[in-house]
C-alpha positions as CSV (number, residue, x, y, z in Angstrom):
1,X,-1.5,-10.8,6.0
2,X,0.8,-8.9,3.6
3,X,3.3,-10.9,2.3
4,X,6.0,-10.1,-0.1
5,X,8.1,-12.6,-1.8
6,X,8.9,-15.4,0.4
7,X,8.4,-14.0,3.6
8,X,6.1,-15.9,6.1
9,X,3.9,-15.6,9.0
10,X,3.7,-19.0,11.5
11,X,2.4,-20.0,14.2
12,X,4.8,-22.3,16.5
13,X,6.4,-22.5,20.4
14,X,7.3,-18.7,21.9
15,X,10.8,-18.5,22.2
16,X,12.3,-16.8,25.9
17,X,10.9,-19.0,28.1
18,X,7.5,-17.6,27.3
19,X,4.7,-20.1,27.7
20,X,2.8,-21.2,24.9
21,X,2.5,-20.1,20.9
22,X,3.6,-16.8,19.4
23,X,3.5,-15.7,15.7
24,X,7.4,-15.9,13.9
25,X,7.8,-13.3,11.3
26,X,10.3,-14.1,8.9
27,X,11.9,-12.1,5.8
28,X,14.6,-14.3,4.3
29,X,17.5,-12.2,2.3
30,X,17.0,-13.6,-1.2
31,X,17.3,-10.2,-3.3
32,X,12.9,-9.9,-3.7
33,X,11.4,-10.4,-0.2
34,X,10.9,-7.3,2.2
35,X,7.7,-7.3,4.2
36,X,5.9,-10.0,6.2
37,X,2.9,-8.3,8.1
38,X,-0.5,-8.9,9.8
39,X,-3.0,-6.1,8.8
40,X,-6.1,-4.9,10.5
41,X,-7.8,-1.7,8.9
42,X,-11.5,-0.4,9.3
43,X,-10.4,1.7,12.4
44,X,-12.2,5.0,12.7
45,X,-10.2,8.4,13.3
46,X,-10.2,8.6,16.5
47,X,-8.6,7.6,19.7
48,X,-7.2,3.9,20.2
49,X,-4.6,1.9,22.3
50,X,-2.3,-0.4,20.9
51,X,-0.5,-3.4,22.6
52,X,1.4,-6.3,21.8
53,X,4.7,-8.0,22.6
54,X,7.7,-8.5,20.5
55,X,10.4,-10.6,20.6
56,X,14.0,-10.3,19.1
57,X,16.1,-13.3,19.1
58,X,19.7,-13.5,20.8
59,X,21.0,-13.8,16.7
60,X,19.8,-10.4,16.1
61,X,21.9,-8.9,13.5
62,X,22.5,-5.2,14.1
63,X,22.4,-3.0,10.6
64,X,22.5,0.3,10.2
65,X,19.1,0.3,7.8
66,X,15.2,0.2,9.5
67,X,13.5,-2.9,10.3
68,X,10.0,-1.4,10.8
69,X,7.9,-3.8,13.0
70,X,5.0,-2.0,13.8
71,X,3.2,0.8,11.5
72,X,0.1,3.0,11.0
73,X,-0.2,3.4,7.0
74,X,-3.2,5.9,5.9
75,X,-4.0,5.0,2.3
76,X,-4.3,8.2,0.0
77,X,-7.1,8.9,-2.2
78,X,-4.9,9.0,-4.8
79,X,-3.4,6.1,-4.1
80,X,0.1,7.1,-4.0
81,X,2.4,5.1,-1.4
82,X,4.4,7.3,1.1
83,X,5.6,7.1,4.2
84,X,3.3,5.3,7.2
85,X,2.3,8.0,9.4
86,X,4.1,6.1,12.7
87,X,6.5,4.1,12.4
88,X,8.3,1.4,15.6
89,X,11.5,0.5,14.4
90,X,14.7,-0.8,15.5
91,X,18.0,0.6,13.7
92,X,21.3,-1.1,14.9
93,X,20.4,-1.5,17.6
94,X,17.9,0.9,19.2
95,X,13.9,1.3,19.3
96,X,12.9,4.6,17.4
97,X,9.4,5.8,16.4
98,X,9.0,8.1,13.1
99,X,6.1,10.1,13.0
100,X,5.4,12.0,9.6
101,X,2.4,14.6,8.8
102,X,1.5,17.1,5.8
103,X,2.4,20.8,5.9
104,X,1.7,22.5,2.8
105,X,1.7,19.4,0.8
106,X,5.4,18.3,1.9
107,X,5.6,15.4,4.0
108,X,7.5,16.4,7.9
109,X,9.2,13.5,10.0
110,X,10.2,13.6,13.6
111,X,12.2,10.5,15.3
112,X,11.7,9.8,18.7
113,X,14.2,7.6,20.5
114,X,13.0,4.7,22.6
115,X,16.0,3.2,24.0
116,X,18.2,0.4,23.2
117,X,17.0,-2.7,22.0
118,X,17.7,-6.2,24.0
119,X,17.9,-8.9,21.8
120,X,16.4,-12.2,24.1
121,X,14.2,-10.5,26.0
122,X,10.4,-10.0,25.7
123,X,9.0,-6.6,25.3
124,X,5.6,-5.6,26.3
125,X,4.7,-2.1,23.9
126,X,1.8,0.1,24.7
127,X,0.8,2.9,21.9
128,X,-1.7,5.9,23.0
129,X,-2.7,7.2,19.6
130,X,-5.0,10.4,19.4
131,X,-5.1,11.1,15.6
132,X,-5.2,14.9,15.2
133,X,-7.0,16.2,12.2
134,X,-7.0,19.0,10.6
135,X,-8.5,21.0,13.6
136,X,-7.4,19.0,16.5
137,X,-4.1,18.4,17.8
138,X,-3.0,14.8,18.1
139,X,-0.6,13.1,21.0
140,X,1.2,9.7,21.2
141,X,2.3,7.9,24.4
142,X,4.6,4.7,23.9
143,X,5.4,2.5,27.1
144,X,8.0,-0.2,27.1
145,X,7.7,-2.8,29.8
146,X,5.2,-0.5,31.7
147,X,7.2,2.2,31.6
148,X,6.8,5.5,29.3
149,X,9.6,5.5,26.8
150,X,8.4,8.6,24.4
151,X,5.9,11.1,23.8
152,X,4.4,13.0,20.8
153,X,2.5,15.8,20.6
154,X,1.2,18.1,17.5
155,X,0.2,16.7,14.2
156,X,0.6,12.9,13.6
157,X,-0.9,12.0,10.4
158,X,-1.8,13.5,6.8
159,X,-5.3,14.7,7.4
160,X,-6.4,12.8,3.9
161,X,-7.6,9.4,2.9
162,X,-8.4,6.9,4.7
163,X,-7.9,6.9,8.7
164,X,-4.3,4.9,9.5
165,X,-4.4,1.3,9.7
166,X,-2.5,-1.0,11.8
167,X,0.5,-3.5,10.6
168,X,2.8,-5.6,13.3
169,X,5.3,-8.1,11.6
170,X,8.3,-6.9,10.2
171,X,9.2,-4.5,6.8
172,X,12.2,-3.7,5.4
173,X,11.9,-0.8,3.2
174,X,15.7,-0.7,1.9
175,X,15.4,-4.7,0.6
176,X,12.8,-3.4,-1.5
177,X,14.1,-5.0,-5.3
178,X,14.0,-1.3,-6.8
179,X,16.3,0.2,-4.2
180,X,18.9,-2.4,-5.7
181,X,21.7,-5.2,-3.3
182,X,23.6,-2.3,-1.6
183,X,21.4,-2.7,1.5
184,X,21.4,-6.5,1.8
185,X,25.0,-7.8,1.5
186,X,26.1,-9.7,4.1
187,X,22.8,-9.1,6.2
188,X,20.8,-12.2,7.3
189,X,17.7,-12.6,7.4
190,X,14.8,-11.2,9.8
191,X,13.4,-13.5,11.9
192,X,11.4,-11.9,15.4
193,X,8.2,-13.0,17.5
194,X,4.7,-11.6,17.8
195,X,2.0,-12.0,21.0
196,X,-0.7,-10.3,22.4
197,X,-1.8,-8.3,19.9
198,X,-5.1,-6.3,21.2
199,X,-6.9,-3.1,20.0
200,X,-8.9,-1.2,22.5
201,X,-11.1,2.2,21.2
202,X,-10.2,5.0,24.1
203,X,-12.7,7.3,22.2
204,X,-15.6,8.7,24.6
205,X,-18.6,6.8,23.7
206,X,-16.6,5.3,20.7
207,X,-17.7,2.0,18.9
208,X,-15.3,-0.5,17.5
209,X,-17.2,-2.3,14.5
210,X,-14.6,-4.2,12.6
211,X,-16.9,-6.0,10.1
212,X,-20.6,-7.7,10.5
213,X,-20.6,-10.9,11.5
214,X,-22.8,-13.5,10.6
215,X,-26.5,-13.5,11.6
216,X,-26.1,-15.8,14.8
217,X,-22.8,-15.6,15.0
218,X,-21.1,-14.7,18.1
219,X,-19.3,-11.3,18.1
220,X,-17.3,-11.6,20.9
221,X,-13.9,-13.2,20.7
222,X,-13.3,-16.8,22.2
223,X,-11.1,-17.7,24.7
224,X,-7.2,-18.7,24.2
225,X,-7.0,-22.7,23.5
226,X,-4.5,-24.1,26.5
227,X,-1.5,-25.1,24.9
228,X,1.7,-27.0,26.4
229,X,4.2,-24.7,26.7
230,X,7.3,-25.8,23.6
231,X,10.7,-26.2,23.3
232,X,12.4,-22.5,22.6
233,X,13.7,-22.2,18.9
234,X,17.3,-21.1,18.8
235,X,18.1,-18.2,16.4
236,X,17.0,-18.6,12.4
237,X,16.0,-21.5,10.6
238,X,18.4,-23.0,7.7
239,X,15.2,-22.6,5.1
240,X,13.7,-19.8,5.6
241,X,10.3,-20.8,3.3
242,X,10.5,-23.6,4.5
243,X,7.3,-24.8,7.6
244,X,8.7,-26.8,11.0
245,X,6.8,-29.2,12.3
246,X,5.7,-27.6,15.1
247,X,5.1,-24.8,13.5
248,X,1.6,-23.7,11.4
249,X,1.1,-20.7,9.0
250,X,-1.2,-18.5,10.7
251,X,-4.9,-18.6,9.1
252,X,-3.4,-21.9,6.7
253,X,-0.8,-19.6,4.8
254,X,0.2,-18.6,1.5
255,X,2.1,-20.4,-1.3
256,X,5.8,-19.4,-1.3
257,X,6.3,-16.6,-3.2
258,X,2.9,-15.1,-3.9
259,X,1.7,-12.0,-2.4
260,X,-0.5,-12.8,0.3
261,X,-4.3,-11.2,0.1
262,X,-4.6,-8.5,2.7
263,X,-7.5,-9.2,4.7
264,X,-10.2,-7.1,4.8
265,X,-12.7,-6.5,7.5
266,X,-15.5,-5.7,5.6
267,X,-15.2,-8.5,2.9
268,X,-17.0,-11.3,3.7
269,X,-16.2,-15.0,1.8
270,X,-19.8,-16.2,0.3
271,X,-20.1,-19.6,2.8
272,X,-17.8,-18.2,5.1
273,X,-18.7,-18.4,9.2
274,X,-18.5,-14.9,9.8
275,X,-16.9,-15.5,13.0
276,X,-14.0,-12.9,14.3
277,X,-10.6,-14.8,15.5
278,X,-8.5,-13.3,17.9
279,X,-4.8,-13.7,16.6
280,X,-3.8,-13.0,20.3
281,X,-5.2,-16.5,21.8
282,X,-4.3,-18.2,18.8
283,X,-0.8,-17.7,19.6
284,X,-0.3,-18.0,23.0
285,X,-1.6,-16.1,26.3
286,X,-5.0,-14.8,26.8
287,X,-6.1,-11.2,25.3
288,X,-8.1,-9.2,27.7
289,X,-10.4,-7.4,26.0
290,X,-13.2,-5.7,26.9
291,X,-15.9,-2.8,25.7
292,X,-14.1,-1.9,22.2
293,X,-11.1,-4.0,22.5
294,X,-10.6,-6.4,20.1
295,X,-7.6,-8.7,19.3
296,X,-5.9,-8.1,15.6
297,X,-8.6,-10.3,13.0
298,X,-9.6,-12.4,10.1
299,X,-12.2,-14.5,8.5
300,X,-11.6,-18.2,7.3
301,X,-13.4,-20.6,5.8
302,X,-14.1,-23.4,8.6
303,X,-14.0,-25.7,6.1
304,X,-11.4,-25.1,4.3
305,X,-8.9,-24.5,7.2
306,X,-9.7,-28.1,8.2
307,X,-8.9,-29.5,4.6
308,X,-5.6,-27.8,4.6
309,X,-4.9,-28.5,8.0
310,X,-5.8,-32.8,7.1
311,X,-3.4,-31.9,3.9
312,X,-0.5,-30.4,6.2
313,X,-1.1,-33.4,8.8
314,X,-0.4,-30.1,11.2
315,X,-0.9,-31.0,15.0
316,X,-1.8,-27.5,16.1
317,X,-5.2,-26.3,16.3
318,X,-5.5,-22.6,14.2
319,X,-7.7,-20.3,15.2
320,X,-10.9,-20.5,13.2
């Protein structure tokens, strides 16, 4: 995860008559929080399909800034932080997708409209991502609810660094503290819904290998625990940091106000199991995934994910 302020990611009852558990992102309006995001990187540069579902609630506030809920962020070799090189967002209150690349060292942006947004309602997003490189042209499909919403074609990243990674959640880049209040007054919080999440390599004769596992350990992802579908929550909560009771923070959570560790494929806790979760069964409906699909990751500590759990005298099971 990669967490900012007091943000949080939880695991409780999917809201809109869905069945089952979804993930609630949350970014609470208290002048220092702005991003709230699950991370997967060690992705190779090649060809990939994204899916997941996203939720808005009926509260939505409409704003005339970005809430950016899915992004592809190449790291620089230098290090410097600019713009993710695709960017889903909703601004009042339409879908848009920002794709930036490099010409002659200045960064280019095109926005692609996607529609209008429906607060309430369930959407199912597919993203057909050939990167280009420096030789290669690169395209992007995006479907909405099955049906193809917007297109890209041409140059779709900065040909440097590390290949883009993938973050779902929610990120405000205009409540970041240096860009000052102007942006937040009178603006509640943001609070959406996160399912399905799954990862599937469309590269000809392409291998997904998102971190060893354990010697013994089983690399392919369990199956979704059957859970009781949950009462639907009804707009945002009154405490924003705060945990309900049916609700869990996804992989045991971070302490309010620290900056959660970004997990890393390739990093490996000493004692840990090794095993790959799938956030998608964790939180409701069943990921199909097959050849190089994966759902998004982490590693836990078995152990320690059932001491916090005792501590938190939670009732849900989380993914291990």
């Amino acid at each position: 995860m990669a967490i900012n302020g007091f943000g949080r990611v939880l695991v409780g009852p999917a809201p809109g008559g869905r069945p089952g558990r979804a993930a609630r992102v949350n970014i609470p309006n208290d002048g220092r929080s702005f991003k709230s995001e699950l991370v997967i990187k060690g992705l190779d540069a090649g060809s990939h399909r994204f899916s997941f579902a996203n939720y808005l609630p009926d509260d939505w506030q409409e704003r005339d800034l970005d809430t950016i809920v899915a992004q592809w962020f190449s790291t620089q070799d230098d290090g410097a932080g600019i713009k993710p090189v695709v960017a889903l967002s909703i601004h009042s209150n339409d879908w848009q997708l920002k794709v930036h690349w490099m010409t002659n060292g200045e960064i280019q942006e095109t926005v692609i409209p996607l529609g209008a947004a429906r607060p309430g309602h369930w959407n199912r997003w597919t993203f057909d991502i050939a990167w280009s490189s420096a030789g290669k042209t690169g395209s992007i499909a995006v479907t909405r609810d099955g049906v193809t919403v917007g297109s890209h074609q041409g140059a779709n990243n900065y040909h440097r660094g590390e290949p883009p990674h993938f973050r779902v959640g929610a990120y405000r880049p205009n409540w970041r503290p240096e860009k000052g209040p102007s942006k937040r007054i009178g603006a509640s919080e943001a609070v959406l819904f996160v399912d399905d999440i799954a990862i599937t390599s469309t590269t000809a004769g392409a291998r997904l290998d998102v971190g060893a596992t354990a010697p013994g350990a089983a690399a392919s992802p369990s199956g979704s625990p059957t859970m009781s579908p949950g009462p639907a929550p009804t707009g945002s909560p009154s405490t924003s940091s705060s945990t309900r009771a049916d609700e869990a923070p996804v992989g045991g959570g971070a302490a309010p106000g620290a900056l959660a560790q970004e997990a890393r494929p390739d990093a490996t806790a000493p004692g840990s199991t090794g095993r790959i979760g799938v956030v998608a069964g964790a939180v409701g409906g069943v990921a199909a995934l097959a050849g190089g699909a994966f759902g998004l990751l982490w590693r836990r500590n078995a152990k320690a994910i059932t001491r916090s759990t005792r501590r938190r005298g939670a009732s849900d099971t989380l993914a291990r």
